[in-house]
FIKOLZA-1660 file (N, C-alpha, C; in steps of 0.1 Angstrom, whole numbers, plus 5000, padded with zeros to 4 digits):
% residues 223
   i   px   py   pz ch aa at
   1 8803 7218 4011  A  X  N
   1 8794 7208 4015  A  X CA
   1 8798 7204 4030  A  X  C
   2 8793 7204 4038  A  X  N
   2 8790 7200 4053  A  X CA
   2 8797 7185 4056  A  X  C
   3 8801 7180 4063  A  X  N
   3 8809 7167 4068  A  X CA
   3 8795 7157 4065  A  X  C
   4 8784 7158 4074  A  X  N
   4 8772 7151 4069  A  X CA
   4 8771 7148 4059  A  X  C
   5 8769 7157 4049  A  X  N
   5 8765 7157 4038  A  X CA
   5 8775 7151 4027  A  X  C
   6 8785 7148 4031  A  X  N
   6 8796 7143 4021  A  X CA
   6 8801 7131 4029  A  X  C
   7 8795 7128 4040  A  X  N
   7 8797 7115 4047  A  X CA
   7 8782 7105 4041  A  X  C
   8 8771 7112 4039  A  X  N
   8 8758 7109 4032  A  X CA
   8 8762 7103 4015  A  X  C
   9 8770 7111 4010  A  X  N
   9 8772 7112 3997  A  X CA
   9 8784 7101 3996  A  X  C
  10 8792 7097 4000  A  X  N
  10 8801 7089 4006  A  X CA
  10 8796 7073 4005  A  X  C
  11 8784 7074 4011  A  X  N
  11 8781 7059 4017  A  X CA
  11 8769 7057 4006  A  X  C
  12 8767 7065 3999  A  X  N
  12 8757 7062 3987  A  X CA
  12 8764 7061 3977  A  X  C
  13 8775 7067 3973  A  X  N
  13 8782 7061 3960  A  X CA
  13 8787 7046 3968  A  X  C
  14 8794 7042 3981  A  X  N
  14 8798 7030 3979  A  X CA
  14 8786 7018 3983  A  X  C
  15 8774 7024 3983  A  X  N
  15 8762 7012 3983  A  X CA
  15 8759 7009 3968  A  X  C
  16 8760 7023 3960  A  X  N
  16 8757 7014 3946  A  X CA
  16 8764 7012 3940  A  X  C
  17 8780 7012 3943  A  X  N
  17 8789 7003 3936  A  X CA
  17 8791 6989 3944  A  X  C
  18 8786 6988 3956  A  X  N
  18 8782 6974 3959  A  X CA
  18 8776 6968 3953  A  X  C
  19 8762 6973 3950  A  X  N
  19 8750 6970 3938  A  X CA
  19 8758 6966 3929  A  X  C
  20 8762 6972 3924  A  X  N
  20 8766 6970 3908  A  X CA
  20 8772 6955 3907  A  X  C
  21 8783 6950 3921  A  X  N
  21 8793 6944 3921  A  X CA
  21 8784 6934 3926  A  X  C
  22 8772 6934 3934  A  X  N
  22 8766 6924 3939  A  X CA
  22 8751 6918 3924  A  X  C
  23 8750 6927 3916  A  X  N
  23 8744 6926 3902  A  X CA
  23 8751 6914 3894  A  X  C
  24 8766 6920 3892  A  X  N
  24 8773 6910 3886  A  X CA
  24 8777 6898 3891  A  X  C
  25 8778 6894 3906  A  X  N
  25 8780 6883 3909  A  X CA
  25 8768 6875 3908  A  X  C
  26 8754 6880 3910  A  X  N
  26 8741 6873 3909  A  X CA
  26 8737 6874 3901  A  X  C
  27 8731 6877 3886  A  X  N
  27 8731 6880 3881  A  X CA
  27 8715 6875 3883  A  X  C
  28 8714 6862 3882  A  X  N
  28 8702 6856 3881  A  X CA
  28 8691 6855 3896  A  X  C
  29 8696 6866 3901  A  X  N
  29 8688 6861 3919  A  X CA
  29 8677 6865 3918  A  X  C
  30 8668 6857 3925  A  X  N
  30 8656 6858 3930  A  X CA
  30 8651 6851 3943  A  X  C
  31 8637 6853 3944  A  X  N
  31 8632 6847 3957  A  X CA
  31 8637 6835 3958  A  X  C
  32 8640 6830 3968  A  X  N
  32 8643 6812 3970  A  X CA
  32 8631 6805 3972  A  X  C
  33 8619 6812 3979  A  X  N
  33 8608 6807 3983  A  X CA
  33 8602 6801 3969  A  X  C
  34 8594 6788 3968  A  X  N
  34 8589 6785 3959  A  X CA
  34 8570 6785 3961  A  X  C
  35 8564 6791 3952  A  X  N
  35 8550 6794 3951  A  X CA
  35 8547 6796 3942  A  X  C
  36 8534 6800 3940  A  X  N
  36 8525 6800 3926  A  X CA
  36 8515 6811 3924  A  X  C
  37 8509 6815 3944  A  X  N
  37 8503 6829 3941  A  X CA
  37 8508 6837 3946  A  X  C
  38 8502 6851 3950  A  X  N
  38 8507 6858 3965  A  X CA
  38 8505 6853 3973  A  X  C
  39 8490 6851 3976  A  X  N
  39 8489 6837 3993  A  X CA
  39 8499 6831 3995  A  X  C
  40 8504 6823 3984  A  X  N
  40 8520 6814 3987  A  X CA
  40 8527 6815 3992  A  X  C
  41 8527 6827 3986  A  X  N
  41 8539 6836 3989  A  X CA
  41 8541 6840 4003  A  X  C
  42 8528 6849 4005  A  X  N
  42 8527 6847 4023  A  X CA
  42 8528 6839 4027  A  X  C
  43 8525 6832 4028  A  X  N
  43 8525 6823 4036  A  X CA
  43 8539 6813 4035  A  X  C
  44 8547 6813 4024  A  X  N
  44 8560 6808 4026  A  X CA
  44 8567 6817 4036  A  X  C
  45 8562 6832 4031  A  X  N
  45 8578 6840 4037  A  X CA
  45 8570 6840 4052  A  X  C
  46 8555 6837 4059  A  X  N
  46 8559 6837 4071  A  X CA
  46 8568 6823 4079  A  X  C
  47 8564 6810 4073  A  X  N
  47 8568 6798 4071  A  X CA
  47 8584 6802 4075  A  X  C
  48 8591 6811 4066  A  X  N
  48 8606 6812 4064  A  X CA
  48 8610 6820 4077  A  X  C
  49 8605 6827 4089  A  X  N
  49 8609 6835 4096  A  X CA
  49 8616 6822 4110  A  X  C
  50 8629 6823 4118  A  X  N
  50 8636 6813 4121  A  X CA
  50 8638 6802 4115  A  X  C
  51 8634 6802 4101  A  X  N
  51 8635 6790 4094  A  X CA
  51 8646 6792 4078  A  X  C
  52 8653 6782 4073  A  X  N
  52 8657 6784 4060  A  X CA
  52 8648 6780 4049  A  X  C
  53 8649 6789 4040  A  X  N
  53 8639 6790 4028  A  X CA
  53 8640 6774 4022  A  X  C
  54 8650 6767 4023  A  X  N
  54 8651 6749 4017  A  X CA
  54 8647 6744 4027  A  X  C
  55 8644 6746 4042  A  X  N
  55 8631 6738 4049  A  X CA
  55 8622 6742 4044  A  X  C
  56 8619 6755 4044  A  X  N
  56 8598 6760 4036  A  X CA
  56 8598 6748 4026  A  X  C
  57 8610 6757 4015  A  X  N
  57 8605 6745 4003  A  X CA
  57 8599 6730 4003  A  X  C
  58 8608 6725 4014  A  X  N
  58 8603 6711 4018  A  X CA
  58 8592 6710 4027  A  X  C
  59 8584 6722 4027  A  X  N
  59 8572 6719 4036  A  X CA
  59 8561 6720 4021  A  X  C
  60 8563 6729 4020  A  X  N
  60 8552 6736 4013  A  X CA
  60 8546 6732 4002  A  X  C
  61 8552 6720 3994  A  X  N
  61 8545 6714 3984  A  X CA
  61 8534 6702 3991  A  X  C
  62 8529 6699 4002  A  X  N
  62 8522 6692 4011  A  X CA
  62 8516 6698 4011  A  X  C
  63 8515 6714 4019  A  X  N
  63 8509 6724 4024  A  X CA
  63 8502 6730 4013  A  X  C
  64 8504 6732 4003  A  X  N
  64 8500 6736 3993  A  X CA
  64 8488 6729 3980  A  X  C
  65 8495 6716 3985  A  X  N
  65 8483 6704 3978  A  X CA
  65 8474 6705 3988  A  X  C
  66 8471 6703 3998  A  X  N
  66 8462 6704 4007  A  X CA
  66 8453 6716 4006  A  X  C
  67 8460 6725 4012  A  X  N
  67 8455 6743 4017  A  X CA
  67 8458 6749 4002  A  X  C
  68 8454 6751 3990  A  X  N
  68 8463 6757 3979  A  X CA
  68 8459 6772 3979  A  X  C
  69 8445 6778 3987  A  X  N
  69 8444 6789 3987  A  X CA
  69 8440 6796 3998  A  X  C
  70 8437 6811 3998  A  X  N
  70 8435 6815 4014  A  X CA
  70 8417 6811 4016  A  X  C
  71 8413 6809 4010  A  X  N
  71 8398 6799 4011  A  X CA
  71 8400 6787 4022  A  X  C
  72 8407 6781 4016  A  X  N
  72 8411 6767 4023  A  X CA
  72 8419 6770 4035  A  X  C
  73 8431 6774 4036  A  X  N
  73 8438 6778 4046  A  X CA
  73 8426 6784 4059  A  X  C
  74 8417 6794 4052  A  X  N
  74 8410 6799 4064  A  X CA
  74 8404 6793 4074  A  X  C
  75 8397 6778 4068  A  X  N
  75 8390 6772 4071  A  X CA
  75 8396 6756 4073  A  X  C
  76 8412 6754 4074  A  X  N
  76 8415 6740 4080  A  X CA
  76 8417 6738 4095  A  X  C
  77 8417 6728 4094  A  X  N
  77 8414 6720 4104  A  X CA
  77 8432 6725 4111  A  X  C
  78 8429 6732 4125  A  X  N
  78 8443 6742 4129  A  X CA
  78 8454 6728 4131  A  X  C
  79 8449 6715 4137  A  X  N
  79 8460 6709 4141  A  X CA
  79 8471 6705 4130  A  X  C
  80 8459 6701 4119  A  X  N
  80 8461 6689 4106  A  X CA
  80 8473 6708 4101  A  X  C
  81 8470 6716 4101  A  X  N
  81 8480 6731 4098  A  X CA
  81 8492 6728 4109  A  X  C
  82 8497 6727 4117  A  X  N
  82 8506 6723 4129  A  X CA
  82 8512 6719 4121  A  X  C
  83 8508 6703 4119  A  X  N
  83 8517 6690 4112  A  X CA
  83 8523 6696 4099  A  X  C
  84 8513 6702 4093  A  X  N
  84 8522 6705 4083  A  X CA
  84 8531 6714 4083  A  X  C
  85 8534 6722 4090  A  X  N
  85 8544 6736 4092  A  X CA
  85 8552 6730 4104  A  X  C
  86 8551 6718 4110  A  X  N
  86 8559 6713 4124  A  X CA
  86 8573 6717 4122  A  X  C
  87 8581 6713 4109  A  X  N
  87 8598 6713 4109  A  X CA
  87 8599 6722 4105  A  X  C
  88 8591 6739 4107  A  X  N
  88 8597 6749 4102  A  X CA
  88 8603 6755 4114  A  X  C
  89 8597 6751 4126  A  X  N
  89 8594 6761 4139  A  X CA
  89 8585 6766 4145  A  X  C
  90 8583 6770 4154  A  X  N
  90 8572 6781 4162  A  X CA
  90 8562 6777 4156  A  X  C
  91 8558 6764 4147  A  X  N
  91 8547 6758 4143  A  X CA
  91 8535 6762 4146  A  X  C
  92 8533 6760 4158  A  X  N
  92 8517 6767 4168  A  X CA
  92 8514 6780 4162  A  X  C
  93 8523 6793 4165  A  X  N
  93 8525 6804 4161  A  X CA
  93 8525 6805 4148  A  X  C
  94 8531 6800 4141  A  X  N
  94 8528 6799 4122  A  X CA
  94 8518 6800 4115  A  X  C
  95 8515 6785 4122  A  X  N
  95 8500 6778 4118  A  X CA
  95 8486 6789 4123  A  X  C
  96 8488 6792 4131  A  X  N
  96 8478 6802 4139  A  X CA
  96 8477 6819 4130  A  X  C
  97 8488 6826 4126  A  X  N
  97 8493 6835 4121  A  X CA
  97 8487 6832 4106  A  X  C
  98 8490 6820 4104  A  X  N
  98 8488 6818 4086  A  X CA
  98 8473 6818 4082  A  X  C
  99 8466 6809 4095  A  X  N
  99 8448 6809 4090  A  X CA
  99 8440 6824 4096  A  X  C
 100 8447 6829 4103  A  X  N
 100 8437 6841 4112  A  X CA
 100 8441 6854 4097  A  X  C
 101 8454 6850 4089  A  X  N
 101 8458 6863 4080  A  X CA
 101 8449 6860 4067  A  X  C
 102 8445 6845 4065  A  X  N
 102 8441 6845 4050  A  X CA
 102 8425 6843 4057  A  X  C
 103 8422 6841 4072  A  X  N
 103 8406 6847 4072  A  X CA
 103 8406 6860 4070  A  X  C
 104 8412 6873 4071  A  X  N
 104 8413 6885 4070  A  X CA
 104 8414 6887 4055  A  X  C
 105 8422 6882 4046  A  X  N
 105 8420 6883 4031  A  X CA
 105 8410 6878 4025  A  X  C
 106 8398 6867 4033  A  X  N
 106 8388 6864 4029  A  X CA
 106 8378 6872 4029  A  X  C
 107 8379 6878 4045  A  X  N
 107 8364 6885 4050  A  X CA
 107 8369 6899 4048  A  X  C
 108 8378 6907 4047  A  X  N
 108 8382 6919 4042  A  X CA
 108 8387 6924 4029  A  X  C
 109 8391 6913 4025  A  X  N
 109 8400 6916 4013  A  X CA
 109 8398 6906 4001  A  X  C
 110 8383 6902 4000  A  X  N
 110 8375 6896 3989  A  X CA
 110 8388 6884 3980  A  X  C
 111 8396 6880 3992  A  X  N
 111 8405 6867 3994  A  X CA
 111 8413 6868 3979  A  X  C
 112 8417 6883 3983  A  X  N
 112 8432 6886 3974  A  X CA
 112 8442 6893 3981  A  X  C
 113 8451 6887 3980  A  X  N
 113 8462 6896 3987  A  X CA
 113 8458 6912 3985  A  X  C
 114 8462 6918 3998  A  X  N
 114 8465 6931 3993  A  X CA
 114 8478 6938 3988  A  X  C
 115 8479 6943 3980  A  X  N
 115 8496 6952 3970  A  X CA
 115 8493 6963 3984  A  X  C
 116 8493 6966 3992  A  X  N
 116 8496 6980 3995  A  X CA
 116 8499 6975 4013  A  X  C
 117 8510 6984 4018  A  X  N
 117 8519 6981 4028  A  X CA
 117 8512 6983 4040  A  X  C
 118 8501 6992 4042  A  X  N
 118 8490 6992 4054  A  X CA
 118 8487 6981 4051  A  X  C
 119 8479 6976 4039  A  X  N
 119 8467 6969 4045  A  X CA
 119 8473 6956 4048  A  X  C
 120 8487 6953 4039  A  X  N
 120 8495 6942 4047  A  X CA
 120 8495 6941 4065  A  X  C
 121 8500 6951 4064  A  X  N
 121 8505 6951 4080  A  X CA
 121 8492 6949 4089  A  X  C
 122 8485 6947 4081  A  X  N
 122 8470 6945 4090  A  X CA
 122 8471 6925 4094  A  X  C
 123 8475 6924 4085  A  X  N
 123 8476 6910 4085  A  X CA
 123 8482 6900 4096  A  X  C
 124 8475 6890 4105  A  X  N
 124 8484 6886 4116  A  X CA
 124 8497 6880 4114  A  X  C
 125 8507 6882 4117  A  X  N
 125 8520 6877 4116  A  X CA
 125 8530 6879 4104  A  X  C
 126 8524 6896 4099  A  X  N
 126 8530 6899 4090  A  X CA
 126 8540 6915 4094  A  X  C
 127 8551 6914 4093  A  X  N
 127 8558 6928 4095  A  X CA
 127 8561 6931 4083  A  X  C
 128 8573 6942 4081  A  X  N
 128 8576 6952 4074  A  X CA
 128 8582 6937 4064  A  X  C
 129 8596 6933 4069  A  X  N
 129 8601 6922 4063  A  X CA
 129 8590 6909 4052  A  X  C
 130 8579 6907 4056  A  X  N
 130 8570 6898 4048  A  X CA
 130 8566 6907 4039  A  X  C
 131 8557 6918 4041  A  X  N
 131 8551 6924 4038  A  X CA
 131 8559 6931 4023  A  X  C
 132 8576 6934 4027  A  X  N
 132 8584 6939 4014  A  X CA
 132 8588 6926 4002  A  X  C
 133 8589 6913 4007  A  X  N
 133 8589 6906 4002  A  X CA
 133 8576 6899 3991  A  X  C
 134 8564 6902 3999  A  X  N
 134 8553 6900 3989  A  X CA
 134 8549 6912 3983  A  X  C
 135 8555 6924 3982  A  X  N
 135 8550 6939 3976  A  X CA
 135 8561 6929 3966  A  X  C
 136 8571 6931 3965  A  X  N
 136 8585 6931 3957  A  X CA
 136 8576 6917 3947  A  X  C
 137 8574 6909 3947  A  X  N
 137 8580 6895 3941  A  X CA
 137 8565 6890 3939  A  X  C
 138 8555 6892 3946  A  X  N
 138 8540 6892 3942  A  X CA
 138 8535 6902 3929  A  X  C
 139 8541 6914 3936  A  X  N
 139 8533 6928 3925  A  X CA
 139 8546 6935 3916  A  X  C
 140 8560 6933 3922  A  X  N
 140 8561 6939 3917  A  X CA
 140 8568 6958 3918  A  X  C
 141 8562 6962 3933  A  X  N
 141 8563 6968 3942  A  X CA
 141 8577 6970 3951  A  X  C
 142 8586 6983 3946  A  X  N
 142 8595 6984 3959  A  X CA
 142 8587 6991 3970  A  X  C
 143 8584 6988 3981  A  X  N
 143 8578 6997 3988  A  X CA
 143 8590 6997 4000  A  X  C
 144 8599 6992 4002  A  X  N
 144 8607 6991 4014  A  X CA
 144 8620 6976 4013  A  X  C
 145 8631 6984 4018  A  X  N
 145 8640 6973 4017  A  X CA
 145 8637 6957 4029  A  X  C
 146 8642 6949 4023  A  X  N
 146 8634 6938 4033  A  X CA
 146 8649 6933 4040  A  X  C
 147 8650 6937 4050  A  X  N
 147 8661 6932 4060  A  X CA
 147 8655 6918 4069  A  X  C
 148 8663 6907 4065  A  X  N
 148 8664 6897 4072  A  X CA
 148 8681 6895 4080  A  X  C
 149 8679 6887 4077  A  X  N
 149 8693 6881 4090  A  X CA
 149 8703 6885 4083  A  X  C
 150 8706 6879 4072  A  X  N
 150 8714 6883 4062  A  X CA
 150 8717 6898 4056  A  X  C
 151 8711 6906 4056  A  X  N
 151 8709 6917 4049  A  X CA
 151 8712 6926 4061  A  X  C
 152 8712 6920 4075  A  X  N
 152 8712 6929 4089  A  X CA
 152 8726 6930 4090  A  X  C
 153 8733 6916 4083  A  X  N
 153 8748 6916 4092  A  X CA
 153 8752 6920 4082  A  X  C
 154 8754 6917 4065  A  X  N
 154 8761 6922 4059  A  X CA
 154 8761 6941 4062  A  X  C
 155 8749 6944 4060  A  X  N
 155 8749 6959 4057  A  X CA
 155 8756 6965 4070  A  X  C
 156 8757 6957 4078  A  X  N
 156 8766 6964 4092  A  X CA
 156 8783 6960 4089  A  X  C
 157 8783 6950 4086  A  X  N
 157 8799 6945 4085  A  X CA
 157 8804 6956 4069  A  X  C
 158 8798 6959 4064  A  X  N
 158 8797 6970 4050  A  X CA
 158 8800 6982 4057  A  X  C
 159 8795 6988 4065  A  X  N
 159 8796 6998 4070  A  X CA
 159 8788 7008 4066  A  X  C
 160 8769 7002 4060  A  X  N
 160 8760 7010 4057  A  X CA
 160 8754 7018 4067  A  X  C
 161 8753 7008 4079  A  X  N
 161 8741 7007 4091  A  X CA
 161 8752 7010 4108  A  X  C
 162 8750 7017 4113  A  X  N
 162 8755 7014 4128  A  X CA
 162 8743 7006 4134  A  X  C
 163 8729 7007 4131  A  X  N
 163 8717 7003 4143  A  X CA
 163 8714 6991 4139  A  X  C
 164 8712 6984 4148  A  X  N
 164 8704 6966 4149  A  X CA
 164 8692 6963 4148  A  X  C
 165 8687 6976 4150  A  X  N
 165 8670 6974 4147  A  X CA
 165 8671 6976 4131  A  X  C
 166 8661 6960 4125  A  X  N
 166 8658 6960 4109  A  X CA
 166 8653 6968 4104  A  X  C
 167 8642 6978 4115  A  X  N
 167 8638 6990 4111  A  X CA
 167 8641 7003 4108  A  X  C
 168 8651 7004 4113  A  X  N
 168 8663 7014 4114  A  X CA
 168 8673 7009 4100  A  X  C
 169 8676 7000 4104  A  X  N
 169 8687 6995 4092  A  X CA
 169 8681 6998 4080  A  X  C
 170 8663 6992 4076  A  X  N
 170 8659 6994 4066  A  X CA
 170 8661 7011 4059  A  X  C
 171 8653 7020 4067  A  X  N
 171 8653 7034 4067  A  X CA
 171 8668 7037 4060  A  X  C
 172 8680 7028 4068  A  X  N
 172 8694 7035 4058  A  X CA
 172 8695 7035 4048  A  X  C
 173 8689 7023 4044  A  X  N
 173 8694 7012 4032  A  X CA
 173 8688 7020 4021  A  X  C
 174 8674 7027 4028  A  X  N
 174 8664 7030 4017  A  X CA
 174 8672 7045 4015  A  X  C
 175 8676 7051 4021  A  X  N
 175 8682 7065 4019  A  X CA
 175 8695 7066 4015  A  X  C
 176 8701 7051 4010  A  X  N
 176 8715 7051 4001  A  X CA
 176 8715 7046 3986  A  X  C
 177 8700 7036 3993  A  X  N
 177 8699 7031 3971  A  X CA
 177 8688 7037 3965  A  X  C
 178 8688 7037 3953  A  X  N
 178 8672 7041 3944  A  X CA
 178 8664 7032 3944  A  X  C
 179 8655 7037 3945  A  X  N
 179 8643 7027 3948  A  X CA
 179 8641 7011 3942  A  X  C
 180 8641 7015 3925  A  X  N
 180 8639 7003 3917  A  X CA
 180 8651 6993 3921  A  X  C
 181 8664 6994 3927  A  X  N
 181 8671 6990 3934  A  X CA
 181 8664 6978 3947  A  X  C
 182 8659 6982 3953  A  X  N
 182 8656 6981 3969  A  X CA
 182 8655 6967 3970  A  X  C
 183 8648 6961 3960  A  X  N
 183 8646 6944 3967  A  X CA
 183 8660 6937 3962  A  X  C
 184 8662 6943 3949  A  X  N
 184 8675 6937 3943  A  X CA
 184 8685 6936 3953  A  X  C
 185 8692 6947 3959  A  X  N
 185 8700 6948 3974  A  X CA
 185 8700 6934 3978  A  X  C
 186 8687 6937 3984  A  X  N
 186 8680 6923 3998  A  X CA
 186 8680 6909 3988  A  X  C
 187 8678 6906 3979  A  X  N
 187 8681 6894 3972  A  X CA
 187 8695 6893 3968  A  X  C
 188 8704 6897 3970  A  X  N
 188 8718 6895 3964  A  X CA
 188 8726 6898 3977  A  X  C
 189 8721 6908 3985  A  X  N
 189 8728 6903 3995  A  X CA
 189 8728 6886 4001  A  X  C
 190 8715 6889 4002  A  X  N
 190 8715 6871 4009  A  X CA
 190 8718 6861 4002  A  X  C
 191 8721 6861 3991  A  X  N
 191 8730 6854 3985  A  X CA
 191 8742 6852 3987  A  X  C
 192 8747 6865 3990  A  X  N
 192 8764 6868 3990  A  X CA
 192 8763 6866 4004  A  X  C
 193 8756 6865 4015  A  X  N
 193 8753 6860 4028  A  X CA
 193 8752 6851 4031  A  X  C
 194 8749 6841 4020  A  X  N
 194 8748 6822 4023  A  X CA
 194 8762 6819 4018  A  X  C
 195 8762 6824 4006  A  X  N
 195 8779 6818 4005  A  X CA
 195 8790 6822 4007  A  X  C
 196 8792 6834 4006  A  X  N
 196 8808 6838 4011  A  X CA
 196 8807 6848 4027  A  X  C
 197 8797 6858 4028  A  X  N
 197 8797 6865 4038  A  X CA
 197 8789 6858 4052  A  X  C
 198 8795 6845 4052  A  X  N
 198 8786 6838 4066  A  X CA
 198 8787 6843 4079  A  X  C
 199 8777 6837 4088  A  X  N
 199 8781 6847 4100  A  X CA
 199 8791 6844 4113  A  X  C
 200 8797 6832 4109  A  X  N
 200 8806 6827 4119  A  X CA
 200 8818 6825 4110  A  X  C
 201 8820 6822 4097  A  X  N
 201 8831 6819 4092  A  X CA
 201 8830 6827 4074  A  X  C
 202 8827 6843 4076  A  X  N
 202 8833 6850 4064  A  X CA
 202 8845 6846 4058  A  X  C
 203 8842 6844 4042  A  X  N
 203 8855 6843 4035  A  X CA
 203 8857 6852 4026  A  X  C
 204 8861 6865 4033  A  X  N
 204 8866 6872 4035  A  X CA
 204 8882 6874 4021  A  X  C
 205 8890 6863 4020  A  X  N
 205 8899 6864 4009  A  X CA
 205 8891 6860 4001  A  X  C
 206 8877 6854 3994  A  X  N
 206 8870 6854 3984  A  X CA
 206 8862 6862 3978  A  X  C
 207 8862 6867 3985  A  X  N
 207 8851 6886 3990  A  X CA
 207 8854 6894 3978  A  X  C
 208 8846 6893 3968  A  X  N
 208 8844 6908 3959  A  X CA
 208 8840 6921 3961  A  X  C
 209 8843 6918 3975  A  X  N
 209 8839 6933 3982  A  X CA
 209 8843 6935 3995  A  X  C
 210 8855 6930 3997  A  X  N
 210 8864 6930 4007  A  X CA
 210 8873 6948 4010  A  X  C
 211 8872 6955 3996  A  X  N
 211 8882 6966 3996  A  X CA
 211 8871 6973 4000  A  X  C
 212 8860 6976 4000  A  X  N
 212 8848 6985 4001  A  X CA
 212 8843 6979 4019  A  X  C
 213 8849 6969 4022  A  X  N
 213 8845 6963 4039  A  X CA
 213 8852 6968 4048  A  X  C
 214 8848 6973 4056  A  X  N
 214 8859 6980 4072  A  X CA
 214 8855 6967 4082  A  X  C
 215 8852 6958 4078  A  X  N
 215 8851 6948 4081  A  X CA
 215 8859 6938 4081  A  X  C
 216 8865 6935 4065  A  X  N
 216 8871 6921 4064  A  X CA
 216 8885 6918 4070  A  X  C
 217 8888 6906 4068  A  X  N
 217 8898 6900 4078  A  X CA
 217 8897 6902 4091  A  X  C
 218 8884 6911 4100  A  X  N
 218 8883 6908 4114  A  X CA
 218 8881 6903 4120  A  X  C
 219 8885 6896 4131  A  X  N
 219 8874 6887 4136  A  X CA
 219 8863 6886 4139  A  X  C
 220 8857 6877 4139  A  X  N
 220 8838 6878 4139  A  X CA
 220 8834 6874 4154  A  X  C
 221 8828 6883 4158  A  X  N
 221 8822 6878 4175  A  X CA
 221 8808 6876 4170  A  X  C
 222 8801 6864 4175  A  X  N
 222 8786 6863 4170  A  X CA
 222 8783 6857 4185  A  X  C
 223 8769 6864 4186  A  X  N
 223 8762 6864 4200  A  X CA
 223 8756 6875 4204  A  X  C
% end
């Protein structure tokens, strides 16, 4: 077997004995976003982009009594959408992205989400990242690993990924685990991301996966 090929084979047995070890520490993970349909769902995980999923939460039960579906959403009033998405960030950009995507699931998509990864991406202010998170957790669907912030630095400080682009990272991620795997990864990492693998202060001696890290006890440069 070829150095590639046993360096390939290499980094896929230790991604799914990460799995395994990141299975048993989470046992119970799931989305953090709280919703009720797909729309929600969109529209939280665009909500959550520079934002943490416990600000969404604290937006979206307002947003949701108000706007509860992409009907409504398409058709509010853009400012009175502002106010409500204001403490997530990029508000203007949100709010604008959130009604121009659920006019598109109205007037194209008989105002149901679409399950399939084109016709997502059609949608304004949706990438690969939204788009795997409402395939995954709406339908049901692995169609692609969903690299956020968390999922970017662990899988680099792991020694899955050399590249910084999430699109690149994704592509590794997806060619070391099995499929029905893929969102599980991305929800358990970020978990093990909020609490012990942080990005300025890893704890590192708490780390159930410190012996599998070429990473741990280094110092962390963030910037």
């Amino acid at each position: 077997m070829r150095s590639r090929e046993k360096q390939v084979l290499s980094l896929k047995q230790k991604a799914v004995e990460i799995l395994s070890r990141l299975k048993r520490l989470y046992p119970d993970a799931t989305c953090s976003l709280n919703y009720s349909t797909p729309v929600q769902l969109l529209v939280a995980t665009i909500l959550s982009a520079q934002c943490t999923d416990e600000r969404v939460n604290k937006v979206t039960p307002a947003l949701f009594s108000r706007f509860p579906d992409a009907a409504s959403l398409a058709i509010a009033d853009l400012g009175e959408l502002e106010n409500l998405v204001h403490s997530t960030g990029f508000y203007r950009n949100k709010a604008k992205n959130i009604q121009a995507a659920c006019r598109m699931i109205v007037t194209e998509f008989d105002s149901v989400v679409p399950n399939q990864m084109e016709q997502l991406l059609k949608l304004p202010g949706v990438a690969r990242k939204t788009a795997n998170v409402v395939l995954a957790h709406a339908y049901g669907i692995n169609a692609g690993v969903t690299v956020d912030t968390h999922v970017k630095r662990l899988s680099e400080r792991l020694g899955l990924t050399e590249h910084k682009d999430p699109g690149l990272i994704e592509q590794d991620l997806i060619g070391l685990l099995p499929q029905s795997d893929w969102e599980n990864w991305s929800i358990r990492l970020i978990y093990h991301g909020r609490t012990i693998c942080k990005a300025r202060s890893p704890a590192c001696i708490a780390c159930e996966l410190a012996d599998l890290c070429p990473a741990a006890n280094k110092p962390v440069i963030v910037g």
